[in-house]
C-alpha positions in Angstrom: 4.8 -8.8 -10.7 5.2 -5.8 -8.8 2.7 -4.6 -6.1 2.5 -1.7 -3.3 0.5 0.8 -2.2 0.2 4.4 -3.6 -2.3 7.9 -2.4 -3.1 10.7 -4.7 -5.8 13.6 -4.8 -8.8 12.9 -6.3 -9.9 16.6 -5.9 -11.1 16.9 -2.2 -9.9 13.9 -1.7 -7.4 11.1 -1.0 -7.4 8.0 -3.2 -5.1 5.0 -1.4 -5.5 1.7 -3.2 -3.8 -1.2 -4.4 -1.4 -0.4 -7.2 1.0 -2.6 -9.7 3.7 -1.3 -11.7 3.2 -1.1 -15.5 6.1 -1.3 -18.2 6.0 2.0 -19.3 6.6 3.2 -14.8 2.8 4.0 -14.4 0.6 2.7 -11.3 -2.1 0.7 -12.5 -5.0 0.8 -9.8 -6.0 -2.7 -9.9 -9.4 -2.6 -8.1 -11.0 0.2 -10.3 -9.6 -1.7 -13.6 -10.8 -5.2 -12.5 -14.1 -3.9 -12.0 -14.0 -2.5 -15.5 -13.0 -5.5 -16.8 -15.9 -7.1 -15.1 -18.2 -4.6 -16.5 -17.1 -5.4 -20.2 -17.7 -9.2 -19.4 -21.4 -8.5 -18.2 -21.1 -9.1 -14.6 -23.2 -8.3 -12.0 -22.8 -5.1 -9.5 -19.2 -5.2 -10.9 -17.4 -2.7 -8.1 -18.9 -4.7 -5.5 -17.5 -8.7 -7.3 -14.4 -6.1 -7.8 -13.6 -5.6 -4.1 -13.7 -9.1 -3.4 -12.2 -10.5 -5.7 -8.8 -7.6 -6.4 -9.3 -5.4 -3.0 -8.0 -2.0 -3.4 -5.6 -3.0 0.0 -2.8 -5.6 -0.5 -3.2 -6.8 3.0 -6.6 -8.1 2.2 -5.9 -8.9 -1.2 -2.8 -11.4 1.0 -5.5 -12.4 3.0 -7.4 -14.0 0.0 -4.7 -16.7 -0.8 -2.7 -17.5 -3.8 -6.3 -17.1 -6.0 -6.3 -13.2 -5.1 -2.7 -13.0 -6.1 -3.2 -15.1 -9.4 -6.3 -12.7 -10.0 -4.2 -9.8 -9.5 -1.6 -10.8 -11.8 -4.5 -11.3 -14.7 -6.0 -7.6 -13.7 -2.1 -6.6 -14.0 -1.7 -8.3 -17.6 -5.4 -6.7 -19.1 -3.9 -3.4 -17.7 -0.5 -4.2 -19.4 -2.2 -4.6 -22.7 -4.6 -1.6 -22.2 -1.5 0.6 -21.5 0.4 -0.2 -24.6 -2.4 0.7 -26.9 -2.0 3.8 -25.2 -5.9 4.3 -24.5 -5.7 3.7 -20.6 -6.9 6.8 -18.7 -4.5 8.5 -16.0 -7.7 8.2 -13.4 -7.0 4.2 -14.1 -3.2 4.5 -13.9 -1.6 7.7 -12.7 2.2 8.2 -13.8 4.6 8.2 -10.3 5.2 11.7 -9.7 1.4 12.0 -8.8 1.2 9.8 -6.9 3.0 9.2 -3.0 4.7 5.4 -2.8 3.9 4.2 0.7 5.3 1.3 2.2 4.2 -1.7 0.3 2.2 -2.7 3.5 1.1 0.0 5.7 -0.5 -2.0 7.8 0.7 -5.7 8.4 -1.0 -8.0 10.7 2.3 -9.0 12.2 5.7 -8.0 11.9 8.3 -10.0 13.0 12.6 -10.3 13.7 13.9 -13.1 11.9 13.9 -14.9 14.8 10.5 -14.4 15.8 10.6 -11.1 18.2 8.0 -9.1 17.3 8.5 -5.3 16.1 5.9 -2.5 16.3 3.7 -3.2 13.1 1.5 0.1 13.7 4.9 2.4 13.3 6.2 0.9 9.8 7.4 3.9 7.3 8.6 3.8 3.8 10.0 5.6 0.9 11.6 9.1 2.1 11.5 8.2 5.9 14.0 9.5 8.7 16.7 7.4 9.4 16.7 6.8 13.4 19.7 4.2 13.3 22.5 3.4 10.8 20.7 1.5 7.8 21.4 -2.6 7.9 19.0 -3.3 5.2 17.8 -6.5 3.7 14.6 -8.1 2.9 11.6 -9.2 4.3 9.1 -11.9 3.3 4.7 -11.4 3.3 2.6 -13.8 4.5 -0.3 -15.4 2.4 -3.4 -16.6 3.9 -2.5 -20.8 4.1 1.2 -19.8 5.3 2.4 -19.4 2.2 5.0 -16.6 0.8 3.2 -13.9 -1.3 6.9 -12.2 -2.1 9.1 -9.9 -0.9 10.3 -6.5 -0.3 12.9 -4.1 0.7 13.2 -3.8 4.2 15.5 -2.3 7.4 14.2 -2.5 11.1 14.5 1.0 12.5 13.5 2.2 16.1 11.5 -0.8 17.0 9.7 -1.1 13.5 11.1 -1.4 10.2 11.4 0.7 6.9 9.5 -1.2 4.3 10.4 -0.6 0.2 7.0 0.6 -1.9 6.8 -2.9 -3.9 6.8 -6.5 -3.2 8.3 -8.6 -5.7 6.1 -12.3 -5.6 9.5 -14.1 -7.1 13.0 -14.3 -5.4 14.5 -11.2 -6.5 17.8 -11.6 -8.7 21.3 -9.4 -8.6 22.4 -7.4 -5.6 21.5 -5.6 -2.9 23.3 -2.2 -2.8 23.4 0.0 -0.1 25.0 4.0 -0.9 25.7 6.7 1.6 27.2 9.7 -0.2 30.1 7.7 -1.7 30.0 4.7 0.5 28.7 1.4 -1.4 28.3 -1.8 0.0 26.9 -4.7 -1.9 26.2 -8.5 -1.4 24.4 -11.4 -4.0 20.4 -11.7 -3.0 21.2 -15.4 -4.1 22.8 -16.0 -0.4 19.3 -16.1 1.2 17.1 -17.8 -1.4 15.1 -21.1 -0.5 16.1 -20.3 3.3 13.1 -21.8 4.9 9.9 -19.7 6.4 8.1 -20.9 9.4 4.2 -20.6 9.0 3.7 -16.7 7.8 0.3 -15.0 8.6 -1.8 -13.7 5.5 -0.8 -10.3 5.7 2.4 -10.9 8.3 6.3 -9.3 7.7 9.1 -11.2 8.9 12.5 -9.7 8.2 15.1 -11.9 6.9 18.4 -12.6 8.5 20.4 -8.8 7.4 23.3 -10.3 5.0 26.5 -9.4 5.9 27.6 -5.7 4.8 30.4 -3.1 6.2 28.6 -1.0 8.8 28.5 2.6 8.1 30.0 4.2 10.7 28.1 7.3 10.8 25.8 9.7 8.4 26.2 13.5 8.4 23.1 15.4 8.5 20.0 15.1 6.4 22.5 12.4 4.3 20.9 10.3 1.7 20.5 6.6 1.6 19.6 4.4 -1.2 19.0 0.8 -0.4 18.7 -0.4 -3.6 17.8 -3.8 -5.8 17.0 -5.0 -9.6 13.5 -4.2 -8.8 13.5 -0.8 -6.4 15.5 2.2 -4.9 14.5 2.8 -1.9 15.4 6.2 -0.7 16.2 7.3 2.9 17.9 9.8 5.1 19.5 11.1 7.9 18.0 13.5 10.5 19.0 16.8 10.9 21.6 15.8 13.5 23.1 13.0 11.6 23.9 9.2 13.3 26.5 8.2 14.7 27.3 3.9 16.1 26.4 5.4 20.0 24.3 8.5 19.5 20.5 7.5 18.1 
C-alpha cells in the first residue's frame, strides 16, 4: 500500500487530503471514498464516522494505530475495485498531473537523525525541491501511535531538515536504491538495512535511517537534476541556480 499526501483546485479552492496510489497511477482520496462507502452501508452522519475513522491527513490517520492503517488499506481495496470498473469519478480520484505530490508527511510530529538528533520538522520539502547540499539519500521510517512502524519512505536530510519522497510504502521496500545526477548512477541493495531495529517511534515521527554507503557526488552544475529513485518512487530533485560543490553550500 502506497500512501502520501497530494493538493489540487477544487475551483476557488485547495483540496489537500490523504491520497493512495491506484493501479491504473490515479490518487484515490481516501476520506471522501470511505465516507461513500459508509453511506452505501447505511451509516450514520457518514463524513463525520469518515474523518475518524480514514482522516484526510496521514499524520492523524498514523496517530490512530495499526486499525487506521488496516482501515485505510480496506478504503484502498473498495477504491481499487471501483476504479477497474471504470465508474470511479475524477472528483474521487484525480489522475497525477492534476494534482501536486507533497512530501508524504508535511507535517511530522518529530523528525529525527538516525542517531536521535533532532532536525527541523516544520521545514521538510518534497518532490521538485532545491537541493541545498549534495544528495546522500536513503530512507526514513514513520512512527505509529503504540511505537510501531507505519512504513517507509524516500528521504535525504538537507539544510537542517530532510527531503521526504510523496509515498510511504507500509512494507520493507524490495530492489535498489538508485541515485542519478546527469550521467552519474550510484546504487546499493535496500535489503542491507532491513529488520535493523527502531527505538520507540512517535505516531506521526520521522527518523532517518543510517544513509547506506554510496560514491559522493562531487559536485552538481546548475539547476542539475536528481532522481533518487526506488521499486516504488522517483523522487525528483535539483540543483540551485549556482550549482553545489563538497565546500560551497
Amino acid at each position: 500500500m502506497l500512501l502520501g499526501t497530494a493538493a489540487w483546485s477544487e475551483g476557488p479552492v485547495e483540496r489537500r487530503a490523504l491520497v493512495g496510489r491506484l493501479g491504473s497511477g490515479r490518487l484515490a482520496d481516501l476520506n471522501r471514498i470511505e465516507a461513500i462507502r459508509l453511506r452505501k452501508l447505511g451509516e450514520g452522519d457518514p463524513d463525520r464516522l469518515a474523518d475518524a475513522l480514514v482522516p484526510s491527513s496521514l499524520r492523524r490517520l498514523l496517530e490512530g494505530g495499526s486499525r487506521a492503517l488496516a482501515r485505510a488499506k480496506q478504503t484502498l481495496a473498495y477504491a481499487e475495485k471501483w476504479d477497474r470498473r471504470d465508474t470511479l469519478p475524477t472528483s474521487l480520484a484525480p489522475l497525477p498531473d492534476t494534482v501536486e505530490l507533497l512530501p508524504c508527511l508535511p507535517r511530522p510530529s518529530a523528525l529525527h537523525r538516525a542517531d536521535g538528533t533532532a532536525l527541523d520538522r516544520l521545514a521538510v520539502r518534497g518532490p521538485g525541491a532545491e537541493l541545498s547540499e549534495l544528495p546522500r539519500p536513503g530512507l526514513a521510517v514513520l512512527g505509529l501511535a503504540g511505537g510501531g512502524v507505519a512504513g517507509f519512505c524516500l528521504a535525504l536530510e538537507d539544510g537542517g531538515s530532510a527531503l521526504l519522497g510523496a509515498w510511504m510504502v507500509d512494507a520493507w521496500p524490495e530492489g535498489d536504491l538508485e541515485l542519478r545526477a546527469g550521467a552519474i548512477r550510484r546504487s546499493t541493495p535496500l535489503g542491507a538495512w532491513e529488520g535493523l531495529d527502531q527505538p520507540g517511534l512517535r505516531p506521526g515521527e520521522v527518523r532517518l535511517l543510517l544513509v547506506p554507503k554510496l560514491k559522493p557526488l562531487q559536485e552538481l552544475l546548475p539547476e542539475a537534476e536528481v532522481r533518487v529513485a526506488t521499486a516504488f518512487e522517483t523522487l525528483v530533485l535539483r540543483a540551485g541556480p549556482e550549482g553545489i560543490h563538497p565546500t560551497v553550500h
